[in-house]
C-alpha positions in Angstrom: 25.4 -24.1 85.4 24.9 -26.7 82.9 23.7 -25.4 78.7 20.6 -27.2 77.5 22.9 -29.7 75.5 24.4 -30.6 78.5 21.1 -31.4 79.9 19.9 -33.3 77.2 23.1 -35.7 77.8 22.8 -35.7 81.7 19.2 -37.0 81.3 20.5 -39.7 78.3 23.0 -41.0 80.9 21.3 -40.3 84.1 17.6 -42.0 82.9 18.9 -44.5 80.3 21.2 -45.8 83.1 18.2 -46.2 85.9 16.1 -47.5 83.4 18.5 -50.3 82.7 18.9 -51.5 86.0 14.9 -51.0 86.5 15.0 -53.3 83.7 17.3 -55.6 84.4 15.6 -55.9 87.9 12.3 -56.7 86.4 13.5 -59.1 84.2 15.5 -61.0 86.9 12.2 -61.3 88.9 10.2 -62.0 85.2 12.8 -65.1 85.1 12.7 -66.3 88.4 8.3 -66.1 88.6 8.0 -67.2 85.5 11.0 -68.1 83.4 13.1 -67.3 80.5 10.1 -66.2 78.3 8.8 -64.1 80.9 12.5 -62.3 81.1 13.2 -62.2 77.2 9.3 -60.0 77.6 11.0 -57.9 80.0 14.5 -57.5 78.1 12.2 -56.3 75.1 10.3 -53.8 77.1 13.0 -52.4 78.7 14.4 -51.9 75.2 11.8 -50.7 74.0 11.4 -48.0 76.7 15.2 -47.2 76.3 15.1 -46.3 72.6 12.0 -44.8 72.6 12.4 -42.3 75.2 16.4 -41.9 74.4 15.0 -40.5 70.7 12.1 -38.4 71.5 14.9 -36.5 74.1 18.0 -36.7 71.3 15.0 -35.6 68.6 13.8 -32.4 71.3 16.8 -31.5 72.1 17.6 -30.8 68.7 14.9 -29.2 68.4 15.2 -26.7 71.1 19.1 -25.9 70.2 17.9 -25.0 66.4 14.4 -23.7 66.9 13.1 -23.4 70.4 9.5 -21.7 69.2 8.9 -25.0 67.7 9.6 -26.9 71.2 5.9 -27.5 72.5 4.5 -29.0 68.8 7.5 -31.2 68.3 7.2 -32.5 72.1 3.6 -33.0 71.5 4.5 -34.3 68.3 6.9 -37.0 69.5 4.8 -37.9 72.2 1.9 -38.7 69.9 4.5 -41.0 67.3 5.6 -42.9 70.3 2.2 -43.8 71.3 1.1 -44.7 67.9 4.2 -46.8 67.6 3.3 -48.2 70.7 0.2 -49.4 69.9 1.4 -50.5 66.5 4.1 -52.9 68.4 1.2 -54.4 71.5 -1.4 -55.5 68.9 1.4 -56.8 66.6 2.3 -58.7 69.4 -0.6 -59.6 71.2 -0.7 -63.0 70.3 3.1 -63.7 70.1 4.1 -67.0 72.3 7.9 -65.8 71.8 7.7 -64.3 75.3 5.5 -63.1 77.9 3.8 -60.4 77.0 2.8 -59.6 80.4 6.2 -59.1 81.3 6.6 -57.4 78.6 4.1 -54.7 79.6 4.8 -54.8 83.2 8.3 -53.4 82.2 7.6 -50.9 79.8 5.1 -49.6 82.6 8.4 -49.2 85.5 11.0 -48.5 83.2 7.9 -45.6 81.6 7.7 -44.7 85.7 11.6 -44.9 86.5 12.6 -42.7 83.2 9.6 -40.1 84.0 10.4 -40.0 87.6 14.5 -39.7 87.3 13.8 -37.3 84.0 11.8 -34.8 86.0 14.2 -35.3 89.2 16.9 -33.9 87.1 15.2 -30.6 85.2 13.8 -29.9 88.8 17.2 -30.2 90.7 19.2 -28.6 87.7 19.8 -25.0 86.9 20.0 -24.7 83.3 20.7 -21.3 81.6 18.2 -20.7 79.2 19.4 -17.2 78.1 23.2 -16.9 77.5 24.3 -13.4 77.4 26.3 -12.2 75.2 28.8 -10.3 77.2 28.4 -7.7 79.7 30.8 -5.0 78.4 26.9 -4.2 76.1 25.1 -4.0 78.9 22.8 -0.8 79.4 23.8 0.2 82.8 27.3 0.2 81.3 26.6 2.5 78.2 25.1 4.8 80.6 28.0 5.5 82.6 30.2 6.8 79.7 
């Protein structure tokens, strides 16, 4: 059974790597639609996605190892810097004519999608052990039977 560090690396490698080619997808079809702006907006959201989700799980996960009581506020925490963030980089870039912004969108939206869905594909296909025992020669069943 996998630790929760292990975890935290299986969904880095196992998301960031689906994301990537869910980016790389969208921004192939941004290019061919609508040209080379329309894919650099796509490379950019797909970036975007990548980092952002790749710290909030490297920033919870570090979390959880040090100070698991804390794990709800700093998720909710993280979750509410990335949206600000968020919004901080669309209106900056609202107006840009450096790419195509509805690409742009349109990939954060399925890479978003394809890192939620693969994300909660893996904590609900893998066991992790939450509790690790210390050892079972302290056991109570065993101190009872000396």
């Amino acid at each position: 059974m996998p630790r929760a560090r292990s975890i935290d690396s299986l969904v880095l490698l196992r998301a960031g790597i689906g994301t990537a080619v869910a980016g790389v997808i969208v921004a192939i079809i941004a290019a061919v639609v609508s040209g080379g702006s329309a894919a650099l907006g796509a490379a950019l959201g797909t970036a975007l996605v990548i980092v952002f989700f790749s710290v909030g799980q490297f920033a919870l996960g570090s979390v959880l190892r040090n100070n698991p009581q804390m794990a709800l506020t700093m998720a909710m925490t993280i979750y509410l810097v990335k949206i600000g963030v968020l919004l901080v980089i669309l209106v900056l870039f609202a107006d840009t004519t450096a790419f195509n912004t509805k690409s742009f969108a349109l990939a954060i939206l399925i890479c978003t999608l394809v890192w939620t869905v693969i994300e909660v594909w893996i904590f609900g296909t893998t066991k992790v052990l939450y509790v690790e025992p210390n050892s079972t020669e302290n056991s109570p069943s065993e101190k009872s039977d000396k």
